[in-house]
N, C-alpha and C positions, 0 to 999 in steps of 0.2 A: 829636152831631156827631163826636165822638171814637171811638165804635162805629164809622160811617161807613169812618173816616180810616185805623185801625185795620186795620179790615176791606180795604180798599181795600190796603193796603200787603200783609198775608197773601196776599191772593189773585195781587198781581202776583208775590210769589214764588214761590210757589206753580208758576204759567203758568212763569217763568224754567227752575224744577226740572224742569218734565215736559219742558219744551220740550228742554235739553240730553241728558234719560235718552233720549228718544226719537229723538236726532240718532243717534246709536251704531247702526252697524250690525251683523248678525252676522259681515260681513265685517272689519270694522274689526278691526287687533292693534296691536300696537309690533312693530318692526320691533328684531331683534337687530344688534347689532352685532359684526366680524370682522376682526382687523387696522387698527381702527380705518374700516373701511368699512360703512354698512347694506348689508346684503344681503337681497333679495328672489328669492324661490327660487318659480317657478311667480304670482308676483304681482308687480303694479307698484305703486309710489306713489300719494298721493292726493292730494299734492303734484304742481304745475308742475317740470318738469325738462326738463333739455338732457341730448340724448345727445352723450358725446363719443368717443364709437369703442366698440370692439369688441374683445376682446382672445378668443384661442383658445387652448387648451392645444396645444402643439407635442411634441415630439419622443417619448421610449418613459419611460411612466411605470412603477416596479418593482414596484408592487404593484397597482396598479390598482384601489384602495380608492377612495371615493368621498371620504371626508373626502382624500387626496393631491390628488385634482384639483380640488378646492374652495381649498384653499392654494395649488396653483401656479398656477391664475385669479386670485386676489386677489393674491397676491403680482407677478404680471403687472401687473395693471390698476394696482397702485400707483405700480410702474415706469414705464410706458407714459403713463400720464394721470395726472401727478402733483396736476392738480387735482378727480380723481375722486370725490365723497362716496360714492358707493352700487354697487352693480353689480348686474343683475338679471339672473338666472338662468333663460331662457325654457325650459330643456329639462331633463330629470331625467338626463338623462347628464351635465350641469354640463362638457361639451367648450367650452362658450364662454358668455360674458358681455356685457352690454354697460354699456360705461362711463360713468357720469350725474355731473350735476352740478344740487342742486337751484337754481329760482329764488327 
């Protein structure tokens, strides 16, 4: 009975083990963080969220570096939406964001 009981317990952890390795997708990552904002660059969350606006890079940037217009987005969206966790980056010119807030 003990083998059984034994046995019975192994095996449900076992099912728990494959079940969580096999939940992971190849898509799934962590998401880095910038400014204290997650940023999502060409991906959304997997998480439920609220969009709260939109913020666009304005006026003549000096060097025209990709990492300057990625700071002067977040640095925006923090301003603009001070309740902002995350911003996601739908275009690889990073010209604008849109500002989330998870639920």
């Amino acid at each position: 009975m003990k083998k059984i009981f034994f046995g019975l317990i192994i095996l449900s952890l076992l099912s728990f083990s494959f079940k969580s390795y096999f939940d992971n997708q190849k898509s799934d990552a962590r998401v880095n963080q910038a400014e204290g904002l997650y940023v999502f660059l060409q991906s959304t969350p997997l998480r439920e969220y609220e969009v709260l606006g939109t913020v666009k890079k304005t006026g003549f940037v000096w060097t025209g570096q990709p990492e300057e217009m990625y700071r002067i987005i977040l640095r925006r969206a923090k301003k603009e939406y001070p309740n902002c966790e995350g911003v996601i980056f739908e275009d690889i010119q990073m010209t604008h964001a849109m500002c989330i807030k998870f639920k």
